[in-house]
C-alpha positions as CSV (number, residue, x, y, z in Angstrom):
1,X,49.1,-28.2,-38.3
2,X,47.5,-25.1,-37.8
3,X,46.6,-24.3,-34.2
4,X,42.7,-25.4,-33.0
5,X,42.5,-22.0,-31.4
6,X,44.2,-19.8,-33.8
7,X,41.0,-18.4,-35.4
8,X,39.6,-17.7,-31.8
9,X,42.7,-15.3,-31.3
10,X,42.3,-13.7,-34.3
11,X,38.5,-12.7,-33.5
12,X,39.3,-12.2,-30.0
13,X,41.7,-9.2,-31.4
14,X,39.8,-7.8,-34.3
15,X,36.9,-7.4,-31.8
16,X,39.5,-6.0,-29.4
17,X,40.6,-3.2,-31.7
18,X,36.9,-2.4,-33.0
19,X,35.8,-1.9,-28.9
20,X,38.5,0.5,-28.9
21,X,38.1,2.3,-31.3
22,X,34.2,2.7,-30.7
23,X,35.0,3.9,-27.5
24,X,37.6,6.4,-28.2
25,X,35.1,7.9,-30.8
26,X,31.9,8.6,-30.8
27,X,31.2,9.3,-34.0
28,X,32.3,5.7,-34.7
29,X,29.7,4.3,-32.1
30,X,26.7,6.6,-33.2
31,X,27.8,4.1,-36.7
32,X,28.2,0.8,-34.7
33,X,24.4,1.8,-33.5
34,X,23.2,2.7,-37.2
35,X,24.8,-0.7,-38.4
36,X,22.9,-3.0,-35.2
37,X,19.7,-0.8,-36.2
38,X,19.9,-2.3,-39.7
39,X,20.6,-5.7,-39.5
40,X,18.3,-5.7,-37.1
41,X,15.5,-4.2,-38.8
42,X,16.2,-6.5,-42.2
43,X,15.6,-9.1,-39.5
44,X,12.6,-8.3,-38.2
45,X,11.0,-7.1,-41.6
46,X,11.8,-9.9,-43.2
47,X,8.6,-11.6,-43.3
48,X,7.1,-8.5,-45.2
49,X,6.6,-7.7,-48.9
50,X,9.7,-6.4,-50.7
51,X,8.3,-3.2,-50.9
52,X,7.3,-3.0,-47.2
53,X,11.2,-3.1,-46.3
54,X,12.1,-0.9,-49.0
55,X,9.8,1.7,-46.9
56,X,11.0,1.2,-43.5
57,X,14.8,1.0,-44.7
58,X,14.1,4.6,-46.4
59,X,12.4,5.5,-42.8
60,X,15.5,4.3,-40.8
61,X,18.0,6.3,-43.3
62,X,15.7,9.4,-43.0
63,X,16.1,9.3,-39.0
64,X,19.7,8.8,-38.9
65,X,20.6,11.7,-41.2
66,X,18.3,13.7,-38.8
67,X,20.3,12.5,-35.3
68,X,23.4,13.0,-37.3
69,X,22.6,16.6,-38.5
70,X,21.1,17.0,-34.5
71,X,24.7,16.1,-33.0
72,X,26.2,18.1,-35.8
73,X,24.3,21.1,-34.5
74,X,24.4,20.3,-30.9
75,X,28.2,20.3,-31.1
76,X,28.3,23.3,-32.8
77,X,26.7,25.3,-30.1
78,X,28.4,23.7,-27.4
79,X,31.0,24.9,-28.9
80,X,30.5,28.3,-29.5
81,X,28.5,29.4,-26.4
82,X,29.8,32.4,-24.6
83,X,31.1,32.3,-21.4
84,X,28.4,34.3,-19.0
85,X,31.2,34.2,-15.6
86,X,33.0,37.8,-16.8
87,X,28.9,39.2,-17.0
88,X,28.7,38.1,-13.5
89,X,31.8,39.9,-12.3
90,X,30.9,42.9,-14.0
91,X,27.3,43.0,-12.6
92,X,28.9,42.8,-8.7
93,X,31.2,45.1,-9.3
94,X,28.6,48.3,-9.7
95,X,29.9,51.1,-7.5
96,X,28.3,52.5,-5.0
97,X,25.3,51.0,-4.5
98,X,25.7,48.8,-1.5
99,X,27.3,51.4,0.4
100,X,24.0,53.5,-0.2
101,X,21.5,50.9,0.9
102,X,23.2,50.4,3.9
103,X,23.8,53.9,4.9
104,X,19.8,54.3,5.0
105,X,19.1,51.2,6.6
106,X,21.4,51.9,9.5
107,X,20.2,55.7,9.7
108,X,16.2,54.7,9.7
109,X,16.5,51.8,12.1
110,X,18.5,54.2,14.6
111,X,16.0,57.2,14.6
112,X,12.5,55.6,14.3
113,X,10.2,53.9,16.4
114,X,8.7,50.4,15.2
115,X,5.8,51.3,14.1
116,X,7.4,53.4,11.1
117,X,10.4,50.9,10.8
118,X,7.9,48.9,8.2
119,X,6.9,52.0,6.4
120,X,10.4,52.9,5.7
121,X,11.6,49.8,4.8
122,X,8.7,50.0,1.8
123,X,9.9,53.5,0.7
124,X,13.4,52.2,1.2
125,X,12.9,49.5,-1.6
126,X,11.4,52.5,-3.8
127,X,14.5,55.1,-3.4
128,X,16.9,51.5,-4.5
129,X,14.5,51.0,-7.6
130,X,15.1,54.5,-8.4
131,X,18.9,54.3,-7.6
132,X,18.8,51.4,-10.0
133,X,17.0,53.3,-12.8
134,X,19.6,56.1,-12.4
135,X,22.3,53.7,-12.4
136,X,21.0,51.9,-15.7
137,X,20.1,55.4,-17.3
138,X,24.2,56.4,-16.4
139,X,24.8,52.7,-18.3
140,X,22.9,53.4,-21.3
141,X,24.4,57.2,-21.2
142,X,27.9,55.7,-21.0
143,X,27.6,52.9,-23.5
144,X,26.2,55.7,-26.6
145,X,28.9,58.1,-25.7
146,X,31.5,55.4,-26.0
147,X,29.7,54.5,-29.1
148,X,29.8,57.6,-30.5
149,X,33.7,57.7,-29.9
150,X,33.8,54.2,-31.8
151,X,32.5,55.6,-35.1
152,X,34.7,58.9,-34.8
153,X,37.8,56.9,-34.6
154,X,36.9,54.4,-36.7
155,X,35.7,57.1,-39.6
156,X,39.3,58.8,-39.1
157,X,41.1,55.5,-39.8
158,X,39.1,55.0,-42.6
159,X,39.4,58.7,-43.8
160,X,43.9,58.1,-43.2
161,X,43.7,54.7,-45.3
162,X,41.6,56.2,-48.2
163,X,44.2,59.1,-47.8
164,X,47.1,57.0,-48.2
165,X,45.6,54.8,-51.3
166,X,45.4,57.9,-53.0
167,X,48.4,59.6,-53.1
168,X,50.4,56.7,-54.9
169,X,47.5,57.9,-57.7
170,X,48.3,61.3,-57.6
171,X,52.2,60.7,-58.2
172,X,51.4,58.3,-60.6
173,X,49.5,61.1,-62.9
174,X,51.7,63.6,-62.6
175,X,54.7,61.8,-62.7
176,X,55.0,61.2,-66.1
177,X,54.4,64.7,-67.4
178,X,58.0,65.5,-65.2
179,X,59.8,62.5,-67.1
180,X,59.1,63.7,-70.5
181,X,60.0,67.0,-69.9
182,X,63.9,66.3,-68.4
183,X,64.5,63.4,-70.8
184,X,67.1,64.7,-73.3
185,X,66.7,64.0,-77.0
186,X,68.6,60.6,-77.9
187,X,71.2,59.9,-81.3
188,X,69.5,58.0,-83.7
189,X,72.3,54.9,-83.2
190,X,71.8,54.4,-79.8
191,X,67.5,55.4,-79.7
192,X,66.3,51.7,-79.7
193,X,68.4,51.1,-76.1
194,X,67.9,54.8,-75.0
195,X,64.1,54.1,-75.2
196,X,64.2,50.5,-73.4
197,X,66.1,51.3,-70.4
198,X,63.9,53.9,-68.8
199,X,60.6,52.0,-70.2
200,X,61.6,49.0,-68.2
201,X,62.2,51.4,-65.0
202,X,59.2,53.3,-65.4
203,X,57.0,49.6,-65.0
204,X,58.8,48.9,-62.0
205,X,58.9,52.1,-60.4
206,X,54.8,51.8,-61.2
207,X,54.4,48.6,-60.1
208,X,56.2,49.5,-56.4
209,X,53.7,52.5,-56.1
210,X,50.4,50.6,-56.9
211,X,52.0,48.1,-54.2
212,X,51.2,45.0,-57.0
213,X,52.8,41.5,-55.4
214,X,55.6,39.8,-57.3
215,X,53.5,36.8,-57.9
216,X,50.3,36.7,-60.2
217,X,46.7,37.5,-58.9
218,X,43.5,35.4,-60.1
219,X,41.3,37.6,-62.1
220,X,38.3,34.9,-61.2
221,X,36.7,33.7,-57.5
222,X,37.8,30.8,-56.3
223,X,40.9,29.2,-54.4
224,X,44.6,28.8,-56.1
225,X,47.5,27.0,-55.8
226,X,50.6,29.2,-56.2
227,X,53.4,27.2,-57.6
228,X,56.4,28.3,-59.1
229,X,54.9,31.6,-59.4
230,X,52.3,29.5,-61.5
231,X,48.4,29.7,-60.2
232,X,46.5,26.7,-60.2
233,X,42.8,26.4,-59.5
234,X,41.6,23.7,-56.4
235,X,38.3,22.3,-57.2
236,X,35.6,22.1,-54.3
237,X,34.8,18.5,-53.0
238,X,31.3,17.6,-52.8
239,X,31.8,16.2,-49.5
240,X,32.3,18.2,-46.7
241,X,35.5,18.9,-44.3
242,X,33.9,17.1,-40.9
243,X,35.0,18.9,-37.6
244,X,38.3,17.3,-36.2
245,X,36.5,15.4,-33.4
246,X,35.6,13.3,-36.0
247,X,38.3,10.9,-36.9
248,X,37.0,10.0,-40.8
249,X,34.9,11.7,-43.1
250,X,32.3,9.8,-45.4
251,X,34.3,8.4,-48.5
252,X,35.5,9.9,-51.6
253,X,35.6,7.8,-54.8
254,X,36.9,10.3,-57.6
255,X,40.4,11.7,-57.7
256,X,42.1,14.7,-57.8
257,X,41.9,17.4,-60.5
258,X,45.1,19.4,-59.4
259,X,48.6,18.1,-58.8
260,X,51.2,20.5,-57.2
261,X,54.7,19.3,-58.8
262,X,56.3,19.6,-55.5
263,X,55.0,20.3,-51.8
264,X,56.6,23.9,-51.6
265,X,53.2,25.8,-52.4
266,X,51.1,28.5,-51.0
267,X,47.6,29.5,-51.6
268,X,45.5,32.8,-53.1
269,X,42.0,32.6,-51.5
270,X,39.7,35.0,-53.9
271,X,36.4,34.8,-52.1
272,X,34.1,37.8,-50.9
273,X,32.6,36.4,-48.0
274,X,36.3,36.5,-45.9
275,X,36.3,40.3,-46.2
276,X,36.3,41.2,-42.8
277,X,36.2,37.9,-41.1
278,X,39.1,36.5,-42.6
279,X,40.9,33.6,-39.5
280,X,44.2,34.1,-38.6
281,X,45.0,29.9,-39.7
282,X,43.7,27.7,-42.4
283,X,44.3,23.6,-42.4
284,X,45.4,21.8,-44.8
285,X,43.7,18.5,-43.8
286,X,45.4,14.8,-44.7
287,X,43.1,13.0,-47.4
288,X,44.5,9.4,-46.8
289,X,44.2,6.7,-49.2
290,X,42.7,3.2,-48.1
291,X,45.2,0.5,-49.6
292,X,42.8,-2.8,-48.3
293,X,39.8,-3.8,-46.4
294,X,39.4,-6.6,-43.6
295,X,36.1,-8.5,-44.8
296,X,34.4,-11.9,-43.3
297,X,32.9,-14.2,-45.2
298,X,29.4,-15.9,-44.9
299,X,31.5,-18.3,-42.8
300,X,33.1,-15.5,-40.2
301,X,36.4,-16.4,-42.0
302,X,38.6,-13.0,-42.4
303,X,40.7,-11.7,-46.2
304,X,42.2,-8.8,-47.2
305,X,41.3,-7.3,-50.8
306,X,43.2,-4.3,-52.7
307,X,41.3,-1.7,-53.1
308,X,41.3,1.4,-55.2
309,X,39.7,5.2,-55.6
310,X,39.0,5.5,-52.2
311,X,39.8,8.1,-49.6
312,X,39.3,9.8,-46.2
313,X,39.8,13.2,-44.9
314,X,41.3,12.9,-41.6
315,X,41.5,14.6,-38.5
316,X,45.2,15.1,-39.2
317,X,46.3,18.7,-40.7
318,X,49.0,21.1,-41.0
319,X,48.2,24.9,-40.4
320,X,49.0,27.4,-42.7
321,X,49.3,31.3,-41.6
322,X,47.3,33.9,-43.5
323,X,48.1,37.8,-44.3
324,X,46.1,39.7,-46.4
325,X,47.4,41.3,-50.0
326,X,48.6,44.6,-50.7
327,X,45.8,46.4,-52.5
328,X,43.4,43.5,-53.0
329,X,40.8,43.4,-50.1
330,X,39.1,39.9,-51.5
331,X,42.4,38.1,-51.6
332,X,44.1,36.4,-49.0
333,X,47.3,34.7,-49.4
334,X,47.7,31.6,-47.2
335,X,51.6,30.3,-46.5
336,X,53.5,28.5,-44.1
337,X,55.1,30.0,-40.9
338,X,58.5,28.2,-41.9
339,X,59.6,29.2,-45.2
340,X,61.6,26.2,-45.9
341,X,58.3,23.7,-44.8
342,X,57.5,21.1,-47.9
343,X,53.9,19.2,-47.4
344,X,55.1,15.0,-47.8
345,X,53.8,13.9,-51.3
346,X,49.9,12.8,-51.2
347,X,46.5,14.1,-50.9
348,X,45.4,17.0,-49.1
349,X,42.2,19.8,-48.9
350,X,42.2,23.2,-47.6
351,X,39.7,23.3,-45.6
352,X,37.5,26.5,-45.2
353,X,35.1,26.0,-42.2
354,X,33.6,22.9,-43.9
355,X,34.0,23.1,-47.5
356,X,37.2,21.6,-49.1
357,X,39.6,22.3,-51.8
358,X,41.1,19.3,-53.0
359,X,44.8,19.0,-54.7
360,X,47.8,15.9,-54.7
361,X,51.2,16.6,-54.2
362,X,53.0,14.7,-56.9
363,X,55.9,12.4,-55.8
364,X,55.7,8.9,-54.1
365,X,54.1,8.4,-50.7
366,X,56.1,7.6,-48.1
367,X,53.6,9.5,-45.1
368,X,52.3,6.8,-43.1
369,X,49.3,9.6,-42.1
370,X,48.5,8.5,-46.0
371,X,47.7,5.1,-45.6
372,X,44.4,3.5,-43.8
373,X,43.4,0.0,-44.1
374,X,39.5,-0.2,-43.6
375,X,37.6,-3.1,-41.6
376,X,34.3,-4.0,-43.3
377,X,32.2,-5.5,-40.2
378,X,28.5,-6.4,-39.1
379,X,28.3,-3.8,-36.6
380,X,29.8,-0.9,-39.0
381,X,33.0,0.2,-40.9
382,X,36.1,0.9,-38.7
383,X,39.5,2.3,-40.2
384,X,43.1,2.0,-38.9
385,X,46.8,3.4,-40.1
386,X,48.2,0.7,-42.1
387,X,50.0,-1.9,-40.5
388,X,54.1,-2.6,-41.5
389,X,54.7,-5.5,-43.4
């Protein structure tokens, strides 16, 4: 016989874990608000034409991407808005001035009657305006001339570097012309392995002075695997990478289009818009797979179904270090700080501020950050790490 309060329990704990997890996350209860707008609008539209609630659904959809796109933003410059306290310090810390003012307070008050204590005090406020202006005009005067020292030392940097990328050139050209000239004259038994030998040096010895990378270089934009000294080409997701706050990202329903053989890889990013403002770390962020969702029947009675094609990016990453290439301004090569680190078989993206590159690690998935089980409510979608059988 099955308990009479059995089902209780088991409602009394899904609703337990859904609380919780809409209160740890507010992304997940801006959704639990979306979901009670909806049902609640097909409620009270239902007495209108089909057409009627095809309208006000669209208008509800319309206003949620807005307040999502609002927090997005809002976010965003909360979290990017410089601090103003160091400003503050700065501006109280001006020499000089305060000793001034009160100098010629002191001095006025002391030899003056009160009839011209007011008349001083006026052209007292005038001589501290024009202390000021002085003060800014040594400011402005101090800030160009520091300027000015900025681009002179920055111009001589860039004068050394160019300076040093040349002169590899310059051996390179007039290298050859010295080789030729001592190489002795070779028997014609022995001219085949004569000829091979110093060929085979002279590549090397060219390919340490042009400072070329023992690995192959894309020849296209875009972002590579590199494998086995093999480059393979991550495809951009359509969705976007969400900010790590967020605990799940919208769904994704296709699969990958790259699979690493093994989880010992590092990346070649080939993109112009990192020249110059390339980070110091990358992510690699977990795309976990949902196995099988919690659903309730018209009858509030709970199943699990199977599912398959669908993932998650998660909030879960690793981060990757990344060093520019010798010679190769546009390239950045993205690796491990542990040499000997392996990512666990499954999905991942590299994320790039909010786009995503998408690749699988072949091998079977034994991660438990892979695994989600998803719980299909009235109040909104909620996701969990998969539970041991």
């Amino acid at each position: 016989m099955v308990s009479p309060h059995a089902q209780e329990v088991e409602f009394a704990l899904i609703l337990s874990r859904m609380i919780n997890t809409v209160k740890e996350d507010p992304t997940q209860l801006r959704l639990a608000i979306y979901e009670f707008a909806r049902a609640r609008l097909k409620t009270d539209t239902s007495w209108a034409e089909e057409s009627e609630r095809e309208r006000l659904s669209d208008a509800l959809e319309t206003a949620i991407q807005g307040v999502e796109q609002f927090s997005a933003r809002r976010d965003e410059r909360e979290r990017l808005q410089p601090p103003t306290q160091p400003a503050q310090i700065a501006l109280s810390a001006s020499p000089a001035e305060p000793p001034a003012t009160s100098m010629v307070a002191i001095n006025q008050i002391d030899s003056a009657p009160k009839s011209v204590v007011l008349k001083e005090v006026y052209w007292r406020s005038d001589a501290d305006a024009v202390g000021q202006a002085q003060t800014q005009s040594r400011a402005l005067l101090s800030t160009l001339a520091r300027f000015a020292i900025g681009i002179v030392l920055f111009g001589s940097v860039a004068g050394l570097a160019l300076y040093r990328q040349g002169a590899p050139l310059v051996e390179r050209f007039s290298s050859p012309a010295t080789v030729t000239i001592a190489k002795p004259a070779a028997s014609p038994s022995n001219s085949g392995a004569v000829q091979q030998g110093p060929g085979a040096a002279d590549l090397k010895a060219a390919a340490v002075s042009q400072g070329t990378p023992p690995f192959p270089l894309p020849t296209d934009y875009g972002v590579y695997a590199l494998n086995d000294d093999r480059l393979s080409e991550l495809h951009l997701l359509q969705e976007q990478v969400p900010d790590k706050r967020i605990a799940m990202s919208t769904p994704i329903n296709q699969p990958s289009r790259t699979t690493l053989p093994d989880g010992k890889a590092r990346f070649v990013v080939f993109r112009r818009d990192l020249v110059g403002s390339a980070p110091d770390r990358i992510e690699v962020r977990v795309v976990a797979r949902v196995v099988r969702a919690l659903t309730f029947d018209a009858k509030g009675k709970a199943s699990f179904s199977p599912i398959s094609d669908a993932w998650n990016i998660r909030n879960r990453s690793y981060e990757f270090r990344v060093r520019p290439i010798s010679g190769n301004p546009e390239m950045l090569m993205v690796q491990a700080e542990n040499a000997d680190f392996v990512l666990p078989a499954g999905r991942y993206v590299l994320a790039l501020k909010n786009q995503g590159y998408d690749f699988t690690v072949a091998g079977e998935v034994t991660d438990p950050l892979q695994c989600l089980e998803r719980t299909d409510a009235a109040n909104g979608t909620f996701y969990s790490d998969c539970q041991k059988q």
